[in-house]
PQR file of N, CA, C, O and H, with PARSE charges and radii, in Angstrom:
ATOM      1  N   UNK A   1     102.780 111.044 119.658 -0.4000 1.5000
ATOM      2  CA  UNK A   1     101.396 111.165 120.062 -0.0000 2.0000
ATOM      3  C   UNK A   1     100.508 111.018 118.838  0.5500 1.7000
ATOM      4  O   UNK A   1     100.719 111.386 117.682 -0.5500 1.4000
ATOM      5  N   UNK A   2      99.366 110.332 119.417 -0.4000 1.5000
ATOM      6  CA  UNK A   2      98.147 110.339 117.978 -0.0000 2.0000
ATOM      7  C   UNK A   2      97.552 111.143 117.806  0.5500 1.7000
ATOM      8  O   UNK A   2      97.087 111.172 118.945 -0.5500 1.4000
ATOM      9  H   UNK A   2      99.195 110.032 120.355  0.4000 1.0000
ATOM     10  N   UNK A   3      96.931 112.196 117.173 -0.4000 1.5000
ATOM     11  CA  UNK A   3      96.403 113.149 117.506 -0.0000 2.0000
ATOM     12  C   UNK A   3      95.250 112.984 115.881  0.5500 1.7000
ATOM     13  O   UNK A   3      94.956 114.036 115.315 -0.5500 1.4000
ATOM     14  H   UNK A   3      97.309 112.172 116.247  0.4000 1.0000
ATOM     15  N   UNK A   4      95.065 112.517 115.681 -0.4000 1.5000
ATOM     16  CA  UNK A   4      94.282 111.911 114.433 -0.0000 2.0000
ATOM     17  C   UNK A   4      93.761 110.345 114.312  0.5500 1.7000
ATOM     18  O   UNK A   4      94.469 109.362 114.525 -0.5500 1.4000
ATOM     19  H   UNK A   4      95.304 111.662 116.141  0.4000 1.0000
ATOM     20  N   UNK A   5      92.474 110.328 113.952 -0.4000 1.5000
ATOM     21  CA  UNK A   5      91.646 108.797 113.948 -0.0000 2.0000
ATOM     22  C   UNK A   5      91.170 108.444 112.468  0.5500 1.7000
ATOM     23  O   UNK A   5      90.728 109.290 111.691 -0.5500 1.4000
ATOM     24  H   UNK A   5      91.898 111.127 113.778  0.4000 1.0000
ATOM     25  N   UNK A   6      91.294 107.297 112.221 -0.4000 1.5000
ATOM     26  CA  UNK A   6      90.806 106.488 110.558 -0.0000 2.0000
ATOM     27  C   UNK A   6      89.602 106.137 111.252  0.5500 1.7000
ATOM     28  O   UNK A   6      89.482 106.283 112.468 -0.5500 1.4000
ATOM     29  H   UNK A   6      91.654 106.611 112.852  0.4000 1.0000
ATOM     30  N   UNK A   7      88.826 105.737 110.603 -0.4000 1.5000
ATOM     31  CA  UNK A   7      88.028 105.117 110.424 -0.0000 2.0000
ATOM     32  C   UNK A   7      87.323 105.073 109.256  0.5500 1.7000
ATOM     33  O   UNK A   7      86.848 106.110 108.792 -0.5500 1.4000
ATOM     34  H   UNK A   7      88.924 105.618 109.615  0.4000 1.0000
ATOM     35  N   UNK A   8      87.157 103.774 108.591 -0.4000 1.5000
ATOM     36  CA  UNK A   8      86.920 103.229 107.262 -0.0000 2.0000
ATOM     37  C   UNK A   8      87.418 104.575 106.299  0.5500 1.7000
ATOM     38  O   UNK A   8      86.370 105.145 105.995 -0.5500 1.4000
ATOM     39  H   UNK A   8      87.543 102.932 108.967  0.4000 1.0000
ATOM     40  N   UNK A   9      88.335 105.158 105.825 -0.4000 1.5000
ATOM     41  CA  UNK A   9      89.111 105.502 105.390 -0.0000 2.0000
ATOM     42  C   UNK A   9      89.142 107.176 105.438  0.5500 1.7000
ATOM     43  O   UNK A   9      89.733 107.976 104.712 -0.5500 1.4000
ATOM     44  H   UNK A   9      89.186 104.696 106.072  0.4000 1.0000
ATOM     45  N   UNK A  10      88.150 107.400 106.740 -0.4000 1.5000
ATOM     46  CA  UNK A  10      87.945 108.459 107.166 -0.0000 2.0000
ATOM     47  C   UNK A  10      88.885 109.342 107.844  0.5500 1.7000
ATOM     48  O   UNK A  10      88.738 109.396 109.065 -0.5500 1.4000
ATOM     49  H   UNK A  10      87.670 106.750 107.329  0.4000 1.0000
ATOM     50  N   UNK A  11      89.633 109.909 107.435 -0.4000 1.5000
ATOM     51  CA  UNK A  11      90.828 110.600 108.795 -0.0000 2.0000
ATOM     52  C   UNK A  11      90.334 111.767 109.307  0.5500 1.7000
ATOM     53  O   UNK A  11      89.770 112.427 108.435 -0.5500 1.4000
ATOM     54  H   UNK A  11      89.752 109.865 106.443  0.4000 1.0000
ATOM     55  N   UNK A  12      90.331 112.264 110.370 -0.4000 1.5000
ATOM     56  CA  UNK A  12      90.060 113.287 111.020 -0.0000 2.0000
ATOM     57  C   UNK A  12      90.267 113.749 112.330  0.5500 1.7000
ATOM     58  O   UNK A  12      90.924 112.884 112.908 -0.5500 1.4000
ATOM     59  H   UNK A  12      90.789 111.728 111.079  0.4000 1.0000
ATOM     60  N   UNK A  13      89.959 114.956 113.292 -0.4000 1.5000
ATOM     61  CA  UNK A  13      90.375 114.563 114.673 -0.0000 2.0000
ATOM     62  C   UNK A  13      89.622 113.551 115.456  0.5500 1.7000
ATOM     63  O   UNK A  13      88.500 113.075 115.282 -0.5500 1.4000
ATOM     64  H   UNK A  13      89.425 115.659 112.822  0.4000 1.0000
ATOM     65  N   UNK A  14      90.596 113.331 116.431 -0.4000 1.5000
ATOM     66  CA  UNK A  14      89.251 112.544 117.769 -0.0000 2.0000
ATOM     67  C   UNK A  14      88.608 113.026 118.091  0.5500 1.7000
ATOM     68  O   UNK A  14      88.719 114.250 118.018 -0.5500 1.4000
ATOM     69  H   UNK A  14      91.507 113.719 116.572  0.4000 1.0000
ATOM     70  N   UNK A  15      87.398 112.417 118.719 -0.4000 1.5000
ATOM     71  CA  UNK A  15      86.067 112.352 118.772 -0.0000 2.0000
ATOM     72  C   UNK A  15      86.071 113.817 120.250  0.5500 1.7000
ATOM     73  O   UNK A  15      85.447 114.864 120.420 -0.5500 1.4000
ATOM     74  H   UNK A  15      87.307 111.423 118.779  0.4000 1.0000
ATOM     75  N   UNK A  16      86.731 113.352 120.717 -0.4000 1.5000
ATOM     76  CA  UNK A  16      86.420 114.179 122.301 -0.0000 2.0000
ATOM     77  C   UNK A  16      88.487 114.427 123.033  0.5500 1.7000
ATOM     78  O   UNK A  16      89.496 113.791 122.727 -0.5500 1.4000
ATOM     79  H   UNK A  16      87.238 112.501 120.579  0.4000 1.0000
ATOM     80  N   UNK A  17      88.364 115.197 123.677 -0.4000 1.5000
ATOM     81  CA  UNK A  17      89.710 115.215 124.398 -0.0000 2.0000
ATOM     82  C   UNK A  17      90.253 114.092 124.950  0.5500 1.7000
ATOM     83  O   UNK A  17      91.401 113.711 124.718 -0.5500 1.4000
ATOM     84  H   UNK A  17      87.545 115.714 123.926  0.4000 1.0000
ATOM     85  N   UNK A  18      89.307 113.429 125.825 -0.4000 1.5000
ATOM     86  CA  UNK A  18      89.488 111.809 126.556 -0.0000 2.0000
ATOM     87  C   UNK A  18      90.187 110.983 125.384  0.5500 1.7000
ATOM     88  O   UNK A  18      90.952 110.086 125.736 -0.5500 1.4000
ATOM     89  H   UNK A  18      88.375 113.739 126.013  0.4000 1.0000
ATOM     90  N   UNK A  19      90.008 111.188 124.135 -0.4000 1.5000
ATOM     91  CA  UNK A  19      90.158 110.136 123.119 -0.0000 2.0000
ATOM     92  C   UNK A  19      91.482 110.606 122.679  0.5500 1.7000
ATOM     93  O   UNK A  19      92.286 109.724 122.373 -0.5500 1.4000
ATOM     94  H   UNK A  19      89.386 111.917 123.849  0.4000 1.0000
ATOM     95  N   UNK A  20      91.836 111.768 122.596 -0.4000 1.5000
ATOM     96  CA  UNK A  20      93.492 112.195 122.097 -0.0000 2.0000
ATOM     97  C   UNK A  20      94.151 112.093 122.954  0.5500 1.7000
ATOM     98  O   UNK A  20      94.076 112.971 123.814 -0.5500 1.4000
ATOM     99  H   UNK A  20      91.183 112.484 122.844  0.4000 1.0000
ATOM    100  N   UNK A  21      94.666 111.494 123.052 -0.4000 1.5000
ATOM    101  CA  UNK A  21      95.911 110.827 124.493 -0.0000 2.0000
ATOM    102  C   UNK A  21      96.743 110.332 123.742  0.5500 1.7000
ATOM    103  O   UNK A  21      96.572 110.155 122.536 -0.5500 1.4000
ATOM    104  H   UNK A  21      94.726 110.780 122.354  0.4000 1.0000
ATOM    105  N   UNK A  22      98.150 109.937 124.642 -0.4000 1.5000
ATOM    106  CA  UNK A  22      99.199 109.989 124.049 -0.0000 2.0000
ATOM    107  C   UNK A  22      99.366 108.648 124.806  0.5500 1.7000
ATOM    108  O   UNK A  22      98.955 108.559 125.963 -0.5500 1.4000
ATOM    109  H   UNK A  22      98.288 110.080 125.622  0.4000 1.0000
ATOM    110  N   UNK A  23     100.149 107.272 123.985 -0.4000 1.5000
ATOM    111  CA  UNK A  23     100.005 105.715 123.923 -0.0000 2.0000
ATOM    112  C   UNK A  23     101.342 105.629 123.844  0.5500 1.7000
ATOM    113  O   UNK A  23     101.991 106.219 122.979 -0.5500 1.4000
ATOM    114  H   UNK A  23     100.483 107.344 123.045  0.4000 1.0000
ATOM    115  N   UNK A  24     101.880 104.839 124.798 -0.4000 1.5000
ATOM    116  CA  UNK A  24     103.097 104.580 125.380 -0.0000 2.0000
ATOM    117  C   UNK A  24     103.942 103.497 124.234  0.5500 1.7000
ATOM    118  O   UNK A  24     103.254 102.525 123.923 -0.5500 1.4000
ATOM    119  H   UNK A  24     101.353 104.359 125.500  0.4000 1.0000
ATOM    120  N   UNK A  25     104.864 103.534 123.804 -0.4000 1.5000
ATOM    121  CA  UNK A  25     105.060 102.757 122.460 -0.0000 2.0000
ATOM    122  C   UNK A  25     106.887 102.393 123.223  0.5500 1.7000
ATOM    123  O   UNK A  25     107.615 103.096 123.924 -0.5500 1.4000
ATOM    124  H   UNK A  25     105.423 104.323 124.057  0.4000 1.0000
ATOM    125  N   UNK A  26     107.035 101.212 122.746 -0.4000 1.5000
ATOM    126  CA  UNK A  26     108.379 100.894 123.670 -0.0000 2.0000
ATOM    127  C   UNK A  26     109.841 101.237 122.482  0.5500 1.7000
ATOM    128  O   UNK A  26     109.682 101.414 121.274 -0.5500 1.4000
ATOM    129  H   UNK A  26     106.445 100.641 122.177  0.4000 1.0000
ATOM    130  N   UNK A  27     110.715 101.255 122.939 -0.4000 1.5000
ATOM    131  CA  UNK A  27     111.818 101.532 122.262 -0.0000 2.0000
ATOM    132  C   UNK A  27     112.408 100.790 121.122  0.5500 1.7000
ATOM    133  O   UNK A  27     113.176 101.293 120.302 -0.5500 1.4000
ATOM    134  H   UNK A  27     110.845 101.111 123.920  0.4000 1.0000
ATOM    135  N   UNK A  28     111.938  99.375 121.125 -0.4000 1.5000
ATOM    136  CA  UNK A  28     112.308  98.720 120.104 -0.0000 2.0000
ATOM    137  C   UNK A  28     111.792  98.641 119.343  0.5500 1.7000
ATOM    138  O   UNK A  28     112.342  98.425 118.262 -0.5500 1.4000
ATOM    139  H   UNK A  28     111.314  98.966 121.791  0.4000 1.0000
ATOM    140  N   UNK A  29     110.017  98.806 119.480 -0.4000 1.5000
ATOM    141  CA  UNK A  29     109.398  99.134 118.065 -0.0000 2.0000
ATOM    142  C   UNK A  29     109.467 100.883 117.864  0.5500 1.7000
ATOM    143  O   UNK A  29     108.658 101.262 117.017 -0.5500 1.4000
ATOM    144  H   UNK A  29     109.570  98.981 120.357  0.4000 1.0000
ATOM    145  N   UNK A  30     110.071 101.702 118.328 -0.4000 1.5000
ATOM    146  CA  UNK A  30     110.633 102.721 117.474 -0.0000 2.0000
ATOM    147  C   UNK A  30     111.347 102.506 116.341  0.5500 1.7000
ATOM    148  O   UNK A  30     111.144 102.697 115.142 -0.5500 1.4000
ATOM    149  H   UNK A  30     110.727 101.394 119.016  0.4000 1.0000
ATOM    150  N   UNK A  31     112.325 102.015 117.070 -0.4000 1.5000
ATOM    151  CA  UNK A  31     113.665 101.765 116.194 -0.0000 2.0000
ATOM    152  C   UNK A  31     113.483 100.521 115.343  0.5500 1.7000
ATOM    153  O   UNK A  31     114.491 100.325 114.664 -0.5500 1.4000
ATOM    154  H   UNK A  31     112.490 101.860 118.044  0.4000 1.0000
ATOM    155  N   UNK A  32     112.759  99.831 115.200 -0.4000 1.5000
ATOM    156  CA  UNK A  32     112.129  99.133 114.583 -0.0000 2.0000
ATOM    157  C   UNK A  32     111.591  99.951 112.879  0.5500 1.7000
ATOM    158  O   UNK A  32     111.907  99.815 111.697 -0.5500 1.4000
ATOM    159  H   UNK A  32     111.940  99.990 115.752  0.4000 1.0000
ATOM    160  N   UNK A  33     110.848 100.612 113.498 -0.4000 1.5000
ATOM    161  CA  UNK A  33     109.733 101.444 112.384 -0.0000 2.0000
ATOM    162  C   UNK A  33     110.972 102.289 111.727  0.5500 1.7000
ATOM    163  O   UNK A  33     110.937 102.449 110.506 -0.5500 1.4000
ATOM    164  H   UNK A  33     110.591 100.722 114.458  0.4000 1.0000
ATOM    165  N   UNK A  34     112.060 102.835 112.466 -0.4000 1.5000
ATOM    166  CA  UNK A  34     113.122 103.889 111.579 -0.0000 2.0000
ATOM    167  C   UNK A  34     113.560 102.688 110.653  0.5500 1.7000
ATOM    168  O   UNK A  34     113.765 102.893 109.456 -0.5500 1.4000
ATOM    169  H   UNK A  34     112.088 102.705 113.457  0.4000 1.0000
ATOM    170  N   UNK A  35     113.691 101.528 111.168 -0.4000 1.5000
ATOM    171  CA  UNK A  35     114.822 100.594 110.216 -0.0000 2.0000
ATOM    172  C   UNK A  35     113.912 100.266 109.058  0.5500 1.7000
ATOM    173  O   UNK A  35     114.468  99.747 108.090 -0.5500 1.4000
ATOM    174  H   UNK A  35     113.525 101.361 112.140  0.4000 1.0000
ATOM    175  N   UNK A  36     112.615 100.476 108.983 -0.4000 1.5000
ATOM    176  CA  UNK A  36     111.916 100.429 107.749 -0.0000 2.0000
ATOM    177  C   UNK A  36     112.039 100.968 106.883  0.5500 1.7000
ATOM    178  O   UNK A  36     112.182 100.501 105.753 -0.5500 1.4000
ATOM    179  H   UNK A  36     112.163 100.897 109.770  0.4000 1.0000
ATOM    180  N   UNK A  37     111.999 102.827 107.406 -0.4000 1.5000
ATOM    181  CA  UNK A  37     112.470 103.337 106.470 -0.0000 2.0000
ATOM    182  C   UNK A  37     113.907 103.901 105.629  0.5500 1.7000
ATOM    183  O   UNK A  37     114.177 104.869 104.918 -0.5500 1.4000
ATOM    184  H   UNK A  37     111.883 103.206 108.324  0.4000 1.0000
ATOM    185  N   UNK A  38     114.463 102.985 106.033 -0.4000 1.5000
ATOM    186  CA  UNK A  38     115.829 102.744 105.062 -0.0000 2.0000
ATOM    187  C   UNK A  38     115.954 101.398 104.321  0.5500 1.7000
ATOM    188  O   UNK A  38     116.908 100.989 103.659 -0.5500 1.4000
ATOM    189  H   UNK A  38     114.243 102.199 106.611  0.4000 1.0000
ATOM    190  N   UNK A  39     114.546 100.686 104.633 -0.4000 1.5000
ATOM    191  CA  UNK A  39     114.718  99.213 104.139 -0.0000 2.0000
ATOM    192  C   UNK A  39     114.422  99.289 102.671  0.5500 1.7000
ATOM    193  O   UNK A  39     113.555 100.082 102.304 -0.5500 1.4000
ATOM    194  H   UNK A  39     113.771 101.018 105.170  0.4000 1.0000
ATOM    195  N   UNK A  40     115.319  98.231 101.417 -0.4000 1.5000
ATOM    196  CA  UNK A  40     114.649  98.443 100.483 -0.0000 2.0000
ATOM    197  C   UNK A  40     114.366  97.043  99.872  0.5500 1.7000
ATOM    198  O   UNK A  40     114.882  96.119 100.502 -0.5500 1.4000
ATOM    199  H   UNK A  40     116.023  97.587 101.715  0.4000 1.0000
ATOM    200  N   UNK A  41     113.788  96.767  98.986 -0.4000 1.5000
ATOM    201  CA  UNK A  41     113.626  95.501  98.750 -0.0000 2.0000
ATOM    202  C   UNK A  41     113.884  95.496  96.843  0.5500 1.7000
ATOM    203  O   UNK A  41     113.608  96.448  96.113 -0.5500 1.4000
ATOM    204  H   UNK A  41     113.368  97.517  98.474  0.4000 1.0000
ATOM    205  N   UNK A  42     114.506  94.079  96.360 -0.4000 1.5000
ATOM    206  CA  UNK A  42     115.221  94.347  94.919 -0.0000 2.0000
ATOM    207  C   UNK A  42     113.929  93.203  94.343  0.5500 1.7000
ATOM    208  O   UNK A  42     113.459  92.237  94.945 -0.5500 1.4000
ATOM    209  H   UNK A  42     114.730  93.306  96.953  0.4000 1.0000
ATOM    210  N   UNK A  43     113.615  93.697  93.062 -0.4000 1.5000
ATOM    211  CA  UNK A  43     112.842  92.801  92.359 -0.0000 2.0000
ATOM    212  C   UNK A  43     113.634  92.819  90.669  0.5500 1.7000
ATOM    213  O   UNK A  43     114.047  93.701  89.916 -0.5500 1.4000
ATOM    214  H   UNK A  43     113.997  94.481  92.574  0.4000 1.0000
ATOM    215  N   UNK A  44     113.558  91.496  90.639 -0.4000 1.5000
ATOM    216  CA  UNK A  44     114.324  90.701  89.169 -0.0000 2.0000
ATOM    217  C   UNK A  44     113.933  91.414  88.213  0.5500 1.7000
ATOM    218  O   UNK A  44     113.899  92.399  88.951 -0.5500 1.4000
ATOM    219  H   UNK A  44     113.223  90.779  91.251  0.4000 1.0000
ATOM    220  N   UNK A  45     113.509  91.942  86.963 -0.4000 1.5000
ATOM    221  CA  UNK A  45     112.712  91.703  85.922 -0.0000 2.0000
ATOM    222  C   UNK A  45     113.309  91.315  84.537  0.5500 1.7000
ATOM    223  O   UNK A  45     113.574  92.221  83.747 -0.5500 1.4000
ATOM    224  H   UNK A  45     113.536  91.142  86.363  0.4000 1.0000
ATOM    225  N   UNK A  46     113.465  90.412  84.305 -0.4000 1.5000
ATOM    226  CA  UNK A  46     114.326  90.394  82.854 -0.0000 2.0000
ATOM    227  C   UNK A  46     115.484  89.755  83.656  0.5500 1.7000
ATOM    228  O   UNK A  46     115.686  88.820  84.431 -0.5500 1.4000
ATOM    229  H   UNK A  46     113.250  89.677  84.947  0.4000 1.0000
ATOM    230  N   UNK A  47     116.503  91.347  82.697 -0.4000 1.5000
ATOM    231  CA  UNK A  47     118.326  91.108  83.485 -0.0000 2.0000
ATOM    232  C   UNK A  47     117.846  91.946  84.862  0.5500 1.7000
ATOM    233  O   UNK A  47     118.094  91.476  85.973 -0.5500 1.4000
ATOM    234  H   UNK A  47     116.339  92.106  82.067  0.4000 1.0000
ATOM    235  N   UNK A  48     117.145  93.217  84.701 -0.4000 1.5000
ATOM    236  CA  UNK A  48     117.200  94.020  84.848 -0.0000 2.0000
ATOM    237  C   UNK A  48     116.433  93.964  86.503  0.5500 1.7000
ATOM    238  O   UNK A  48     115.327  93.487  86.756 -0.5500 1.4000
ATOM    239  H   UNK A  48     116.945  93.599  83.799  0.4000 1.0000
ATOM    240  N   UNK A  49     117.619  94.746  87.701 -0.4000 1.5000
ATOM    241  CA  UNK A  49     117.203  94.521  88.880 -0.0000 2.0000
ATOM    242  C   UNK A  49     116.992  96.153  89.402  0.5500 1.7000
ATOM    243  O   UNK A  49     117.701  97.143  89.223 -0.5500 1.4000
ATOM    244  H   UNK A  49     118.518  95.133  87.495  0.4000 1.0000
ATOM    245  N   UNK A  50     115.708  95.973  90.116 -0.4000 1.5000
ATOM    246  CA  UNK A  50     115.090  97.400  90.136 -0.0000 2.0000
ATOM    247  C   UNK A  50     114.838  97.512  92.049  0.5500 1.7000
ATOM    248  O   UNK A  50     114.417  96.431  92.462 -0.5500 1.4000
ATOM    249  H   UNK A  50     115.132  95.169  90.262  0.4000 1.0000
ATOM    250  N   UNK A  51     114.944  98.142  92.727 -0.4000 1.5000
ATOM    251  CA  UNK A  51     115.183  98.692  94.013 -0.0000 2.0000
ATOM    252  C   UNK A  51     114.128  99.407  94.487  0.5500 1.7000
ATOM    253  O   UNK A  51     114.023 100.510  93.950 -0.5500 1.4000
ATOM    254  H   UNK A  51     115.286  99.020  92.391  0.4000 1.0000
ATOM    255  N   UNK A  52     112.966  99.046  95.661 -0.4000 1.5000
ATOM    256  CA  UNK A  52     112.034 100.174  96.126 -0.0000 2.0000
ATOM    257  C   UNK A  52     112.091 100.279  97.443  0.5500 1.7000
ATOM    258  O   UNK A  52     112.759  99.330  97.853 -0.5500 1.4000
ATOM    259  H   UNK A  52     113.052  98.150  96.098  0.4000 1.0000
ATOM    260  N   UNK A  53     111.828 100.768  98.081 -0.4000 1.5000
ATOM    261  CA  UNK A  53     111.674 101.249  99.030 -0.0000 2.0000
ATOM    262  C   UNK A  53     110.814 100.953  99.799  0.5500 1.7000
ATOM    263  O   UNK A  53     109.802 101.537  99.410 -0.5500 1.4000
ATOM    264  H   UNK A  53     111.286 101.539  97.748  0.4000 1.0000
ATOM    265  N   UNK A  54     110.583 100.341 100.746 -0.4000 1.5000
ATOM    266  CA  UNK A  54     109.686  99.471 101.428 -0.0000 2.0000
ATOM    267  C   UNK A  54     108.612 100.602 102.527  0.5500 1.7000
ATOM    268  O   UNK A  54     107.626 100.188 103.136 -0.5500 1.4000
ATOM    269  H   UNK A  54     111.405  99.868 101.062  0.4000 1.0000
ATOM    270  N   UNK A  55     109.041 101.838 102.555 -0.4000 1.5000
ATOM    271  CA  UNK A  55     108.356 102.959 103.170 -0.0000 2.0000
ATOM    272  C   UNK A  55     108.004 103.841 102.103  0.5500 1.7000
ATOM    273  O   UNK A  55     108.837 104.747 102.110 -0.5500 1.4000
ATOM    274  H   UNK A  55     109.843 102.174 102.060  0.4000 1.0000
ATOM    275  N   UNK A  56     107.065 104.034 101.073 -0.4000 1.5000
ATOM    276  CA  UNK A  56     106.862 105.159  99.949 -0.0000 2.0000
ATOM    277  C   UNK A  56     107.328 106.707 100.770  0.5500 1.7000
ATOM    278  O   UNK A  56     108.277 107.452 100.528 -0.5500 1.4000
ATOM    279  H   UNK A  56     106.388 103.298 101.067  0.4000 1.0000
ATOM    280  N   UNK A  57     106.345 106.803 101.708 -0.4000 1.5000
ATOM    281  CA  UNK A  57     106.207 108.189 102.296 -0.0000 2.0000
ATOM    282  C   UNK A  57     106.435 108.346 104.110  0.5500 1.7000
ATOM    283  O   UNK A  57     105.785 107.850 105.030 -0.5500 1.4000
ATOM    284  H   UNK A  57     105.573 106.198 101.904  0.4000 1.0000
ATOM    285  N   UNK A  58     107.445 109.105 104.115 -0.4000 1.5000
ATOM    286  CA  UNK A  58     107.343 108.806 105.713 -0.0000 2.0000
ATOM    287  C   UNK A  58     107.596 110.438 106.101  0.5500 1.7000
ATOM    288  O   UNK A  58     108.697 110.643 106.611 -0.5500 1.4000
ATOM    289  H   UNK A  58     107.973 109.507 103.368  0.4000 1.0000
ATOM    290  N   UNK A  59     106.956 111.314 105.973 -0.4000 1.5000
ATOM    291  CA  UNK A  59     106.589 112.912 106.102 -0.0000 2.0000
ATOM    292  C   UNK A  59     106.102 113.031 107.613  0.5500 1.7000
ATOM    293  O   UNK A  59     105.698 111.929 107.985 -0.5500 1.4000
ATOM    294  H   UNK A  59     106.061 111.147 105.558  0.4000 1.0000
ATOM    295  N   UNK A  60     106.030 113.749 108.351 -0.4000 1.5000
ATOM    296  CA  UNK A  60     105.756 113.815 109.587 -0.0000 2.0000
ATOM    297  C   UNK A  60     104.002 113.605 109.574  0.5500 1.7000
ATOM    298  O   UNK A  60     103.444 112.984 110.479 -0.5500 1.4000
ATOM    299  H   UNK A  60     106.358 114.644 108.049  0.4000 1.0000
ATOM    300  N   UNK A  61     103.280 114.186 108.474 -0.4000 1.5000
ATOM    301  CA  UNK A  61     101.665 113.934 108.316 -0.0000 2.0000
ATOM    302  C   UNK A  61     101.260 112.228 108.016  0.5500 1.7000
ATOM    303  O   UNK A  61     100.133 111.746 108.136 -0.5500 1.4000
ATOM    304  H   UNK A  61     103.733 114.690 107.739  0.4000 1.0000
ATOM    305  N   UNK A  62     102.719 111.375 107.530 -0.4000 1.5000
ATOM    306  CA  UNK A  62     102.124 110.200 106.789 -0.0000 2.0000
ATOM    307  C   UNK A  62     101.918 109.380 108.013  0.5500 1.7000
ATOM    308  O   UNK A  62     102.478 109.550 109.095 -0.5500 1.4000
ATOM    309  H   UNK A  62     103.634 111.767 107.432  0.4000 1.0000
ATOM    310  N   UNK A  63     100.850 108.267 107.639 -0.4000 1.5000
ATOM    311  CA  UNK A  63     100.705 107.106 108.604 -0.0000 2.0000
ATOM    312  C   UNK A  63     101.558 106.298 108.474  0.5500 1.7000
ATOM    313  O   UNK A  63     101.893 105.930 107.348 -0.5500 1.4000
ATOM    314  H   UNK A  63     100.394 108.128 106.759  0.4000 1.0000
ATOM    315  N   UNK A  64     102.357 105.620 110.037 -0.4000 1.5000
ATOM    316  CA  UNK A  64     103.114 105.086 110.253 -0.0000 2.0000
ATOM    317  C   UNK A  64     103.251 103.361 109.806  0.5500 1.7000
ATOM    318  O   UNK A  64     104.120 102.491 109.761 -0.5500 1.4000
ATOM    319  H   UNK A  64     102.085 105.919 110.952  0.4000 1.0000
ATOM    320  N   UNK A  65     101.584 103.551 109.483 -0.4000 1.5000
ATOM    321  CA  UNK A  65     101.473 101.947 109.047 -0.0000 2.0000
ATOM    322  C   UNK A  65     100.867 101.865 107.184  0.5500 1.7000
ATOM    323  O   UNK A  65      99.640 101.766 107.147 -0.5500 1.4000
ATOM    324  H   UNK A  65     100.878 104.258 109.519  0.4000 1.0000
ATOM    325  N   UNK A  66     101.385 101.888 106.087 -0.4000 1.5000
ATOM    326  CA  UNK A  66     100.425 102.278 105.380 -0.0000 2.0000
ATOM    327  C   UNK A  66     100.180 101.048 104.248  0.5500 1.7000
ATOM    328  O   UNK A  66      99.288 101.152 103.406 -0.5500 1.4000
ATOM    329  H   UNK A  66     102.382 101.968 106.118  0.4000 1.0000
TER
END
């Protein structure tokens, strides 16, 4: 459920009750979004090959898209 709104880099609650509703999201982009965060991606530099993490933060507060 969403229970929090951006706007221009504003986070806070929704506006009214009507507006916090809960948005039907299908199963494959769940499991989709988990496989992100185990995804990592390798960058060259030199010899030297370095490993990040393609999700920095994925905490129950973080945004799912960031």
């Amino acid at each position: 459920m969403v229970d929090e709104r951006c706007c221009r880099g504003d986070r806070s609650a929704p506006k009214s009750e009507a507006s916090n509703a809960a948005v039907a999201v299908q199963r494959h982009v769940v499991d989709r979004i988990h496989a992100l965060k185990n995804k990592t991606v390798s960058v060259r530099v030199g010899k030297a090959v370095r490993k990040y993490n393609v999700v920095k933060y994925d905490g129950p507060n973080d945004l799912v898209f960031q």
